[in-house]
C-alpha positions as CSV (number, residue, x, y, z in Angstrom):
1,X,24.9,79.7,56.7
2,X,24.5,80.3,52.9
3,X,22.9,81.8,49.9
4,X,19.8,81.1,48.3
5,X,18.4,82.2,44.9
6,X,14.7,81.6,45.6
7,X,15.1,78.4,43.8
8,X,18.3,76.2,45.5
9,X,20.8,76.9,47.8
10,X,24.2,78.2,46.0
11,X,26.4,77.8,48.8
12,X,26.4,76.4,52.6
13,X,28.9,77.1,54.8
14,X,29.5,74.6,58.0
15,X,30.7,76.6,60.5
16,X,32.4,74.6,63.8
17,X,34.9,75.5,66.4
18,X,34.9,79.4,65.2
19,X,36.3,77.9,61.2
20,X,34.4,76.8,58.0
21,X,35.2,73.2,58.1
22,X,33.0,72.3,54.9
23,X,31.4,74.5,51.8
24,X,28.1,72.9,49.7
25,X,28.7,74.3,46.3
26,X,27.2,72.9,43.1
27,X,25.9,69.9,44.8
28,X,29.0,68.8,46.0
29,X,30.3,68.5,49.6
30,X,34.0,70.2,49.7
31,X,36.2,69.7,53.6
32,X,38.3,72.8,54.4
33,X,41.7,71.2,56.0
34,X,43.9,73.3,57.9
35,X,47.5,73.9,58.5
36,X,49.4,74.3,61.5
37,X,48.7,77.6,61.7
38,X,44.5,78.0,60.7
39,X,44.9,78.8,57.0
40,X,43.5,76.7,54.5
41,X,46.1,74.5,52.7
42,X,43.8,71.9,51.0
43,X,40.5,71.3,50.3
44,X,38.9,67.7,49.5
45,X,35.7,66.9,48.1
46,X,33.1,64.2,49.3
47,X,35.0,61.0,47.6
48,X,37.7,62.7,49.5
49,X,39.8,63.5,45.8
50,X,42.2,66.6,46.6
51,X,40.7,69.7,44.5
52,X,42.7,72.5,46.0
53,X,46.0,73.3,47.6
54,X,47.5,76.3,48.5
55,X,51.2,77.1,49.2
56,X,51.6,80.5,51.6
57,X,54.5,82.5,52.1
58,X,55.6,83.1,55.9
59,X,53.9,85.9,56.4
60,X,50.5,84.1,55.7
61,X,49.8,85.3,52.1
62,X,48.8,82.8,49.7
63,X,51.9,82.0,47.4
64,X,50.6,79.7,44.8
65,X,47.0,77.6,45.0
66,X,46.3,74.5,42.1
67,X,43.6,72.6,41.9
68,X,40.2,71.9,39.8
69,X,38.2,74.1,41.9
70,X,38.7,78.2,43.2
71,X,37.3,78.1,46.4
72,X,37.3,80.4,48.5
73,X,36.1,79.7,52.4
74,X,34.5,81.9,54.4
75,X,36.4,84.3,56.6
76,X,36.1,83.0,59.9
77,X,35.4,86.7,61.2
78,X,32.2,86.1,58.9
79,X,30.9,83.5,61.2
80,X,30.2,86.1,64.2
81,X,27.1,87.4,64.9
């Protein structure tokens, strides 16, 4: 799944097990990892650097996120047909 601009692909979701476990963006590869509980806590790119991580609060609202990169994965909800 993704968006295309008539020219290149803008994004590319890899969707497995019901979860986004990757996002193509701006020619780069970035891995979605999980926590315990299914969120998204940190986000690694191709050379496996840490770009993102998110801190929640436990009610499952993100708290604080830092990193080099905003991204934002796909809703899992989103991958249903």
């Amino acid at each position: 799944m993704g968006t295309h601009n008539r020219s290149v692909w803008g994004e590319f979701f890899v969707p497995f097990g019901g979860r986004t476990i990757a996002k193509y963006m701006d020619g780069v590869t970035y891995f979605l990892h999980p926590n315990h509980l299914g969120s998204t806590n940190s986000v690694t790119n191709h050379l496996g650097a840490t770009v993102q991580k998110t801190i929640y609060y436990p009610w499952g609202q993100a708290w604080a996120t830092a990193g080099t990169k905003a991204l934002s994965p796909r809703p899992s909800s989103a991958l249903r047909p």
